[in-house]
Residue frames as qw, qx, qy, qz and C-alpha x, y, z in Angstrom:
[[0.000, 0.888, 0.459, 0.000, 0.00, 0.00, 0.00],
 [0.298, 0.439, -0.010, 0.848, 1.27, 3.78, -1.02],
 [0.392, -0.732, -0.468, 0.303, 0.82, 5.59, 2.64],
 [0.223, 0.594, -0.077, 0.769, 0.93, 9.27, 2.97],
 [0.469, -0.497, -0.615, 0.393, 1.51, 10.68, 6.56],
 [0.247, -0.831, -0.138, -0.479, 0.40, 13.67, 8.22],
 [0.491, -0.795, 0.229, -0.272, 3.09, 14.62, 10.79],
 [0.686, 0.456, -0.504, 0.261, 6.92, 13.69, 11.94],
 [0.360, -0.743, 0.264, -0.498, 6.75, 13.78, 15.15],
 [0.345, -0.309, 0.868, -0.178, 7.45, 10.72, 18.13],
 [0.738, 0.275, 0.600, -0.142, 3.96, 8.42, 16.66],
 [0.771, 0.597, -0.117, -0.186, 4.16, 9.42, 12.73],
 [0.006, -0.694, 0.709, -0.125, 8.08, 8.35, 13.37],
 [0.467, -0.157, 0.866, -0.085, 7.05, 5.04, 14.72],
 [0.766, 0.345, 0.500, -0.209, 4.02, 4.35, 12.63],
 [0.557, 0.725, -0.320, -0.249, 6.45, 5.30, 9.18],
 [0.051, -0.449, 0.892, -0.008, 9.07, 2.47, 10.61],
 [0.500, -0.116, 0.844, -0.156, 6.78, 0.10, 11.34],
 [0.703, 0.597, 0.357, -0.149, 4.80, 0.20, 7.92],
 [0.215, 0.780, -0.558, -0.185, 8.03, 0.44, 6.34],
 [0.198, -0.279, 0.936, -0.084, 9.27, -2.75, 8.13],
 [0.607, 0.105, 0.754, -0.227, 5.83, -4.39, 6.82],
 [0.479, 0.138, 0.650, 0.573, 6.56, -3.79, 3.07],
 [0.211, 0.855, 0.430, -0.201, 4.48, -0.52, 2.89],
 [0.457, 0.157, 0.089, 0.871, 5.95, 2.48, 0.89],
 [0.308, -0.672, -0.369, 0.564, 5.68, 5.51, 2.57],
 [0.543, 0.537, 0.359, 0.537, 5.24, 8.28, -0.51],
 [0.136, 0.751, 0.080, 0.642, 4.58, 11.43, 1.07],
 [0.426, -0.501, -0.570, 0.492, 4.91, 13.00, 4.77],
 [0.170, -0.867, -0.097, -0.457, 2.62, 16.78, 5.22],
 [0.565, -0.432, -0.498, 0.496, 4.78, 18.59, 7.42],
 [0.128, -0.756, -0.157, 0.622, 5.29, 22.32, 8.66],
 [0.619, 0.753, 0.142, 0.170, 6.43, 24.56, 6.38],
 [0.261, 0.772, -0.536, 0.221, 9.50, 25.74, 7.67],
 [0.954, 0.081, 0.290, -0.016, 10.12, 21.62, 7.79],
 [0.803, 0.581, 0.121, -0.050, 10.54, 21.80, 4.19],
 [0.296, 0.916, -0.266, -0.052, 13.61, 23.16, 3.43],
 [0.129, -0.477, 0.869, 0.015, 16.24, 20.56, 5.53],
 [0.526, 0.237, 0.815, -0.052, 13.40, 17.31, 4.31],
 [0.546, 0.437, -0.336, -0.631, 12.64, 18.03, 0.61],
 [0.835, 0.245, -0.471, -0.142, 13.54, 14.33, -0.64],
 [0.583, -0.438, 0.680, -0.073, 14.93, 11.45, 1.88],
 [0.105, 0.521, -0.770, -0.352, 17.00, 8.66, 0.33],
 [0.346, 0.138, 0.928, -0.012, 14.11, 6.22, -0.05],
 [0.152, 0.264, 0.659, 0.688, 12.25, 8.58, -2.04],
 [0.184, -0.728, -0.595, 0.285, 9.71, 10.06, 0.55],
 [0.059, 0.668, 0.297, 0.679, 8.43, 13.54, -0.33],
 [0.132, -0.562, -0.501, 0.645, 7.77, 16.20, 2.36],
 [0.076, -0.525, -0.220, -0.819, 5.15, 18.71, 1.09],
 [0.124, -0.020, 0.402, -0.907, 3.45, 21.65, 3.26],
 [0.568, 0.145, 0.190, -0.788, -0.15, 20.95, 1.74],
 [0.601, -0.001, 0.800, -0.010, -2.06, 17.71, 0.68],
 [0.468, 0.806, -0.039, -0.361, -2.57, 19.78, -2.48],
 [0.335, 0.630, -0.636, -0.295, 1.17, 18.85, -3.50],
 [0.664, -0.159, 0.730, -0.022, 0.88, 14.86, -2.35],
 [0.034, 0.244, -0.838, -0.488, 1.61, 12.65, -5.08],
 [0.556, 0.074, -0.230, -0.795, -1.36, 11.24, -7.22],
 [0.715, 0.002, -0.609, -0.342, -1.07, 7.75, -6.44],
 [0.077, -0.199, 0.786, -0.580, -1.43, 7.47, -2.69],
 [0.334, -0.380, -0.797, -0.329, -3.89, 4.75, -1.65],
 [0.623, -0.573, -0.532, 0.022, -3.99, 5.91, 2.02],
 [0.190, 0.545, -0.282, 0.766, -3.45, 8.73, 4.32],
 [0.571, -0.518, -0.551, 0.320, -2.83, 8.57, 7.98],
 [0.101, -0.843, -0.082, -0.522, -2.78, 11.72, 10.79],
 [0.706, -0.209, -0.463, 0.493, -0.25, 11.50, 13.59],
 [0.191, 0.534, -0.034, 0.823, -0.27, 15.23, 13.51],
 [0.059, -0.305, -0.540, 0.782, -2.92, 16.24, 16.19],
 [0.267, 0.654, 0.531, -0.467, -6.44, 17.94, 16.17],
 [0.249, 0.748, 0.048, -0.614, -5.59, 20.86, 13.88],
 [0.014, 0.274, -0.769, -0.577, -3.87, 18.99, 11.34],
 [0.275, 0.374, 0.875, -0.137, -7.28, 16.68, 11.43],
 [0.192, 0.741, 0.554, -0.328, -9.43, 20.13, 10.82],
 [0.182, 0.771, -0.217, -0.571, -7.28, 21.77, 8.19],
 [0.057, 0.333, -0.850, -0.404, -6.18, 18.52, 6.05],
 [0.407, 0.057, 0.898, -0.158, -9.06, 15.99, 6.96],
 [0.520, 0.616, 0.408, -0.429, -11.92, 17.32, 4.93],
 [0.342, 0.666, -0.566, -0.345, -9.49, 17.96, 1.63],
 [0.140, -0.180, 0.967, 0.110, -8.35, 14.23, 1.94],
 [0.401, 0.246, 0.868, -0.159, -11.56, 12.69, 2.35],
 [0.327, 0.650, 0.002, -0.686, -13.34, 15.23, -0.47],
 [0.349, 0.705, -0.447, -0.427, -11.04, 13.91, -2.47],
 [0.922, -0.014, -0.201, -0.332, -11.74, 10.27, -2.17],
 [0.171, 0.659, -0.438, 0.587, -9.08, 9.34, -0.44],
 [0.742, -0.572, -0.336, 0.093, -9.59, 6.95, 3.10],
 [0.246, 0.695, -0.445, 0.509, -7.91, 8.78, 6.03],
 [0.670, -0.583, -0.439, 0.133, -7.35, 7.06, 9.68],
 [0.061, -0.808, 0.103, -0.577, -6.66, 9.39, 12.44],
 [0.450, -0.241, -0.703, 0.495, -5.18, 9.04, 15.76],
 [0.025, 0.067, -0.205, 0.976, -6.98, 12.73, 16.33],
 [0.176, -0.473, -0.782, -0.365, -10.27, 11.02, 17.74],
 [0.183, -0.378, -0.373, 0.827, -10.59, 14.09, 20.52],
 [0.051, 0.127, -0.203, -0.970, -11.24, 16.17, 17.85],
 [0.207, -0.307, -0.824, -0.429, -14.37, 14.73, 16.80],
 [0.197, -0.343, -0.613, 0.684, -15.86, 16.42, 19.59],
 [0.181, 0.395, -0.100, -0.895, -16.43, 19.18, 18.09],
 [0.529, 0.532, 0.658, -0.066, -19.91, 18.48, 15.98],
 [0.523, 0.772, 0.163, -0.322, -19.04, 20.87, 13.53],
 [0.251, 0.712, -0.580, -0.305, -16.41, 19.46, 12.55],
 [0.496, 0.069, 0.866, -0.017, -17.54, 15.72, 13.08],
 [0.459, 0.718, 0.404, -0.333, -20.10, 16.90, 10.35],
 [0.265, 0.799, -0.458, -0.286, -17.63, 18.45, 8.05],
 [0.273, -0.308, 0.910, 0.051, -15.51, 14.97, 8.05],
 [0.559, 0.296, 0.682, -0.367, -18.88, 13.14, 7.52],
 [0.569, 0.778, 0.154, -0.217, -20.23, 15.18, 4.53],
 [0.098, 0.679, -0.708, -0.169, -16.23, 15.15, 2.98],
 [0.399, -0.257, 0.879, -0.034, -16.64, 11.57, 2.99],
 [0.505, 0.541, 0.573, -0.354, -19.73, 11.31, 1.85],
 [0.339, 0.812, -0.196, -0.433, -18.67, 13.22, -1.30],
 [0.351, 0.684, -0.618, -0.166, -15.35, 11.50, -2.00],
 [0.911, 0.014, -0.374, -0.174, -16.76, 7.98, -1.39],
 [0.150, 0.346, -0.782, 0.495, -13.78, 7.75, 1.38],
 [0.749, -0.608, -0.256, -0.056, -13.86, 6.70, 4.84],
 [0.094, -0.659, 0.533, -0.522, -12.38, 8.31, 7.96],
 [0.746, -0.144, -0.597, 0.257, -10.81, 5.50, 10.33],
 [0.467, -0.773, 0.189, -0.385, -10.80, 6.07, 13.94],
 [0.545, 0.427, -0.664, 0.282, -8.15, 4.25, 15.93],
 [0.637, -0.573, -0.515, -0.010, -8.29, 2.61, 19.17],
 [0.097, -0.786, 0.468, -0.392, -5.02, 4.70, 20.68],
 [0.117, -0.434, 0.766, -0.460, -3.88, 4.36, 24.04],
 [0.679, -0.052, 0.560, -0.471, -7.11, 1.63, 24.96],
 [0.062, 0.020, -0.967, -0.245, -7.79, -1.69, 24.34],
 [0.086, 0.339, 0.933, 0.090, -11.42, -3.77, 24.00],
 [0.264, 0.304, -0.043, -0.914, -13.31, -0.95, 22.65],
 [0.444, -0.130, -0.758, -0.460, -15.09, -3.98, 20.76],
 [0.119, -0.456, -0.838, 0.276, -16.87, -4.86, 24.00],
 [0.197, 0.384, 0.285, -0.856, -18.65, -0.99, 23.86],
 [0.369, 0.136, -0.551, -0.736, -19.40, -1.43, 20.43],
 [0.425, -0.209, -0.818, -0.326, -21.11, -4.67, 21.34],
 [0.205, -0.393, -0.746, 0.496, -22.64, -3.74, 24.26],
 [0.226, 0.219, -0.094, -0.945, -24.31, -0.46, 22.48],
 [0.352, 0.029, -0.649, -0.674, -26.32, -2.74, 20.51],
 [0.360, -0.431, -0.813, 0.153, -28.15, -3.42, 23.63],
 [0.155, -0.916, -0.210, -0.306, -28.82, -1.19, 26.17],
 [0.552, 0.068, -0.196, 0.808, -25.54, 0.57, 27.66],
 [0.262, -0.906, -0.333, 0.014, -26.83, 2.35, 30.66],
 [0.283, -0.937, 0.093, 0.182, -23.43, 3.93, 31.87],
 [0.807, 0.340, -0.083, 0.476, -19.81, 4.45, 30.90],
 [0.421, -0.881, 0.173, 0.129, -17.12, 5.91, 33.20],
 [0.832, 0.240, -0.156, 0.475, -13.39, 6.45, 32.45],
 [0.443, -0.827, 0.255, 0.235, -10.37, 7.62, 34.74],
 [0.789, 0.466, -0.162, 0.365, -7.67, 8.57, 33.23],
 [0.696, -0.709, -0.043, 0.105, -4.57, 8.57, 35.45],
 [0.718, 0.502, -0.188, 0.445, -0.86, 9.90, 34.60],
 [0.438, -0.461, -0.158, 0.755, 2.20, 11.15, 37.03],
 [0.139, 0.869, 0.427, -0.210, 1.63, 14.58, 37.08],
 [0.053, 0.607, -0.296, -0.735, 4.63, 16.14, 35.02],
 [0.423, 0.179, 0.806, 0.374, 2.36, 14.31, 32.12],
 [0.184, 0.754, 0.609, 0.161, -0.11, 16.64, 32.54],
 [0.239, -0.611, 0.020, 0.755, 2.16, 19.57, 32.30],
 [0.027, -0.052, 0.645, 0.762, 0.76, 21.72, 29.27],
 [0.222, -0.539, -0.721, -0.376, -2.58, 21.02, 29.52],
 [0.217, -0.681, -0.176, -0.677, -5.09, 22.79, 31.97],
 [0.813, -0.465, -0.297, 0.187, -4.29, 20.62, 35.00],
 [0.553, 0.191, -0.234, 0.776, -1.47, 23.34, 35.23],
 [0.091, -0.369, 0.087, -0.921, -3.79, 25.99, 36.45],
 [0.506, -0.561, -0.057, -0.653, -5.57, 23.85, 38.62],
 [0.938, -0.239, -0.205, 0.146, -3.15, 21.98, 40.22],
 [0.152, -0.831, 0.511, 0.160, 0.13, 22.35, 41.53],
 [0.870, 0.347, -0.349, -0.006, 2.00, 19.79, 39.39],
 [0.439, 0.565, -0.518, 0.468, 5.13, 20.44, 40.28],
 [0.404, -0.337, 0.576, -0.626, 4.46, 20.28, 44.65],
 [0.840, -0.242, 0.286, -0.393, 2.41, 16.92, 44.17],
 [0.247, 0.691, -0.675, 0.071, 4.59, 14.80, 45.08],
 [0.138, -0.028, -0.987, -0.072, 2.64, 12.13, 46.40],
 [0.467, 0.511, 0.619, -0.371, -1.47, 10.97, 46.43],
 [0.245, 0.342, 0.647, 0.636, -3.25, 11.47, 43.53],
 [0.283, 0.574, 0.246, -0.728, -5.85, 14.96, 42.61],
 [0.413, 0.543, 0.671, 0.289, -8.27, 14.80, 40.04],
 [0.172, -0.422, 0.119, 0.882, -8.49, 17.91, 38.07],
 [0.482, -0.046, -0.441, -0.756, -11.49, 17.32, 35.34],
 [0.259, 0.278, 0.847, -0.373, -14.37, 15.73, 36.45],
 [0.496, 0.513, 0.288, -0.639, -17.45, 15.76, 33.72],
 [0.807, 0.427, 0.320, -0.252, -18.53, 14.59, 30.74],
 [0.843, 0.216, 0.365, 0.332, -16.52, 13.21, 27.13],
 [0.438, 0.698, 0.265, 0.502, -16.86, 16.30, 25.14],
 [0.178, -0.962, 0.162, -0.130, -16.00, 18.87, 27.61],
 [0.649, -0.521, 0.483, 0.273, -12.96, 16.67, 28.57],
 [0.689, 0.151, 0.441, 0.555, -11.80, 16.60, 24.68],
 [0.114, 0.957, 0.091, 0.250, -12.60, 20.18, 24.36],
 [0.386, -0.918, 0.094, 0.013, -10.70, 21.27, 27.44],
 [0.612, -0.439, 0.610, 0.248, -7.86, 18.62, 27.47],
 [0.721, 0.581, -0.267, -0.268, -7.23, 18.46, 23.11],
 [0.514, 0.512, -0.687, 0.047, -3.71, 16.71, 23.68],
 [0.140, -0.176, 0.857, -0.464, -5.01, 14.39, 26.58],
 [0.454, 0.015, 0.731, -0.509, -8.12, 13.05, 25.78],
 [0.404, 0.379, -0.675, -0.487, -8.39, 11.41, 22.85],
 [0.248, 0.048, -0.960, -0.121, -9.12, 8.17, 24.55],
 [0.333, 0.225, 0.654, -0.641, -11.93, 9.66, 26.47],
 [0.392, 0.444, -0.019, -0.805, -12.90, 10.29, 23.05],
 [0.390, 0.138, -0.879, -0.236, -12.52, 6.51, 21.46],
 [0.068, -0.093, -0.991, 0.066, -14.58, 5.37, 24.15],
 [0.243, 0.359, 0.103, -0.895, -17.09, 8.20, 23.92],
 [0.347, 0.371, -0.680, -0.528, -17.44, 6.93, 20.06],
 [0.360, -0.003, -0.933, -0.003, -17.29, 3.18, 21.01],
 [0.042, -0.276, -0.931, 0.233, -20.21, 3.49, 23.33],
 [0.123, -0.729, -0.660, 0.131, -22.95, 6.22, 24.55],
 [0.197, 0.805, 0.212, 0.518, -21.52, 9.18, 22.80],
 [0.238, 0.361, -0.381, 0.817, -19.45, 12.48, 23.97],
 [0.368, -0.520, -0.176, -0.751, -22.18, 13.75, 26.04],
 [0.875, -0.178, -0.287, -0.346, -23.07, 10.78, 27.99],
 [0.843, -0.012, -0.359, 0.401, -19.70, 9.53, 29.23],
 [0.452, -0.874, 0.169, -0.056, -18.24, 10.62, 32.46],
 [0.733, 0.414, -0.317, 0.437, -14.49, 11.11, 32.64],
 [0.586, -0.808, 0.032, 0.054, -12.54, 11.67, 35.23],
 [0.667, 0.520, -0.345, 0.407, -8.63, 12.71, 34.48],
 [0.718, -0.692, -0.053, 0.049, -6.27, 12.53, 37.85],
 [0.298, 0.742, -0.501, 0.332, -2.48, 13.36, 38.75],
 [0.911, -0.402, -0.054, -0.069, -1.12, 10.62, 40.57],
 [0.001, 0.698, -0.700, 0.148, 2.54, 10.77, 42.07],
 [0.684, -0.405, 0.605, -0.034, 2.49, 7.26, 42.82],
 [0.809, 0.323, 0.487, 0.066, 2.62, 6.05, 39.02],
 [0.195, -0.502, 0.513, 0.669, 4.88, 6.26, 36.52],
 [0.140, 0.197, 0.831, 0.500, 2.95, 4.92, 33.83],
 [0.353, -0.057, -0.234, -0.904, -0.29, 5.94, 32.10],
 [0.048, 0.076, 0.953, -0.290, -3.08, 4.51, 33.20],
 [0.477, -0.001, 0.072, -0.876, -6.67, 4.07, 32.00],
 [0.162, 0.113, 0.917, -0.348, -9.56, 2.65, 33.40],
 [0.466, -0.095, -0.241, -0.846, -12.86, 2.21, 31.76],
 [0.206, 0.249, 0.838, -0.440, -16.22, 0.73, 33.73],
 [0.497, -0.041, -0.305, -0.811, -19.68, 0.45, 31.83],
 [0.289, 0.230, 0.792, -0.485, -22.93, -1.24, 32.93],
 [0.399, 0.212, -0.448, -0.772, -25.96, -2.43, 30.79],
 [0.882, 0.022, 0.024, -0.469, -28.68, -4.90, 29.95],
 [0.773, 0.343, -0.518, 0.130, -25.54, -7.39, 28.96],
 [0.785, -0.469, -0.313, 0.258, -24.04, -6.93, 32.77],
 [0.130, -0.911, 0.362, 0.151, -20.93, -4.61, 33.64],
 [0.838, 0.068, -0.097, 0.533, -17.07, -5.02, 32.74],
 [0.124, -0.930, 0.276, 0.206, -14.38, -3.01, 34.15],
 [0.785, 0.087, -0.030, 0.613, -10.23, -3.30, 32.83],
 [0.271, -0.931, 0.111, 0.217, -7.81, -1.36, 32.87],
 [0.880, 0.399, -0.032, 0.254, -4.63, -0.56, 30.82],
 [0.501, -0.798, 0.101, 0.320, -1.01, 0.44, 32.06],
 [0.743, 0.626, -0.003, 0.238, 0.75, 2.24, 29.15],
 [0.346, -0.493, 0.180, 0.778, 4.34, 3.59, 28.21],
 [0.186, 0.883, 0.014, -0.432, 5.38, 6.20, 26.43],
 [0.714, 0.656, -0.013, 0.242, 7.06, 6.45, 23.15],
 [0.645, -0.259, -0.080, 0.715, 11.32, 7.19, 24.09],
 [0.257, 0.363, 0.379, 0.812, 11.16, 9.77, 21.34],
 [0.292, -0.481, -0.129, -0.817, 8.20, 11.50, 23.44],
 [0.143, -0.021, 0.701, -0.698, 6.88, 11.24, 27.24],
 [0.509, 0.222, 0.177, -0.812, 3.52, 12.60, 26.09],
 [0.752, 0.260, -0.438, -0.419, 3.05, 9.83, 23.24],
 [0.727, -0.265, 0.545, -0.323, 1.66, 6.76, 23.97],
 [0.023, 0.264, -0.860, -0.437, 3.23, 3.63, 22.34],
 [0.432, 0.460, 0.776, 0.014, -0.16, 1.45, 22.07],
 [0.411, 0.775, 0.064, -0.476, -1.48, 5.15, 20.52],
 [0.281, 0.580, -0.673, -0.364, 1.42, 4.73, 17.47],
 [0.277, -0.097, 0.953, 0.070, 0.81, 0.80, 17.60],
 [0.413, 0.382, 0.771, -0.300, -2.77, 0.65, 16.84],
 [0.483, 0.754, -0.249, -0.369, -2.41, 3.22, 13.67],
 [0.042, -0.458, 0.874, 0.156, 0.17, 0.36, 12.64],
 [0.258, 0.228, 0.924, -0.166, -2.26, -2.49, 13.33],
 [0.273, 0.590, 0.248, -0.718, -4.69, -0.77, 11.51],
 [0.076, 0.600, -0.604, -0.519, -2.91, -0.54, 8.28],
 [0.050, 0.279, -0.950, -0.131, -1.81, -3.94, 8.47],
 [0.389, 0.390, 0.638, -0.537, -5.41, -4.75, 9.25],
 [0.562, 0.657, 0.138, -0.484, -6.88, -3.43, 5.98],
 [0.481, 0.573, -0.637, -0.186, -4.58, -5.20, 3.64],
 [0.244, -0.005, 0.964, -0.106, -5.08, -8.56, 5.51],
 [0.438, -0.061, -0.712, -0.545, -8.03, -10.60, 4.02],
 [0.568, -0.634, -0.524, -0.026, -9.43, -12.25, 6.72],
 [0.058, -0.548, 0.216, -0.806, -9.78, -9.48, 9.83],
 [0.024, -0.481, -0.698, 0.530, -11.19, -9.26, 13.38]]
């Protein structure tokens, strides 16, 4: 498959090795614009252009490692233009006018926007448990607290003084927690998706000096019974903030759609 990425950062970095290492070719990579000048051409032949205007004509597939805005200024041009795109930037979807914009871009250009699982795992049990009745969903996300340096937990925490227990610092619903938190809650927003919608799900995000690892926890209840789990991620070397399942599962993906038989 001819893959064009969106972003060079710690995840488009992994996910361009590892779909390298599985016989993909890797034609184009959208980065900044004052990128461009030291990455014009790399010695396998990869392109760096500023807009998805200059991508080459014969990409089957385009992925988004970038983040939100790269989602809301590239996503709707890709998919217009028929084009499948999978995103790791499922936060953004929050926003309804721009879930709507994605939608109707698809719709046009016969595409389809992929959603990735990220940082979580058995998002297939929400999906099947929606098709019943799925009374509740809760998720805690938990990270040592210079993770959540950058984000808003900075103004309502002391990061830097807690130094042990744990303080929560968002407390309310999917969409306000992928509004508030854009580069932190993406996975409230995969399981938002995967079950009872932004609105509906209750998130809790916490700063916990005793853990060193990410940590998220998702609990739902329904006509099928309850499950809770729980996953304990690392980070990417290349980034703190980036989660390695988050760059795995845009990998697995891939390789997913170019297998024949699938889960």
């Amino acid at each position: 498959m001819k893959i064009g990425i969106i972003g060079s950062g710690a995840i488009g970095t992994y996910v361009r090795n590892g779909l390298l290492a599985q016989g993909h070719e890797i034609r184009a990579i959208v980065s900044l614009p004052e990128d461009l000048p030291r990455r014009q051409l790399e010695q396998n032949g990869t392109c760096y252009v500023a807009s998805v205007n200059d991508l080459p004509a014969d990409i089957d597939h385009m992925i988004d490692c970038a983040g939100h805005m790269a989602l809301r200024v590239h996503g709707p041009e890709i998919l217009r233009a028929g084009t499948d795109l999978t995103t790791v930037s499922v936060g953004a979807l929050a926003d309804e006018v721009l879930f709507h914009s994605l939608e109707q871009a698809a719709t046009e250009g016969g595409s389809r926007l992929h959603l990735v699982s990220g940082a979580i795992g058995a998002l297939d049990c929400l999906r099947a448990a929606r098709a019943g009745d799925l009374e509740a969903v809760i998720y805690i996300g938990r990270k040592p607290p210079q993770s959540w340096n950058g984000s808003p937990a900075e103004t309502k925490l002391d990061l830097a003084g807690l130094t042990s227990g744990a303080k929560a610092h968002f407390v309310g619903s999917a969409r306000d927690a992928a509004t508030e938190y854009p580069k932190n809650a993406n996975v409230a927003a995969a399981v938002a998706l995967a079950g009872i919608g932004f609105d509906r799900t209750q998130v809790k995000l916490i700063a916990d000096a005793d853990v060193t690892e990410n940590i998220h926890e998702i609990e739902a209840r329904g006509s099928f019974g309850s499950f809770s789990f729980q996953i304990r991620g690392h980070s990417l070397p290349d980034n703190p903030r980036s989660s390695a399942l988050a760059a795995m599962s845009v990998v697995a993906k891939i390789h997913e759609a170019s297998n024949h038989i699938v889960f």
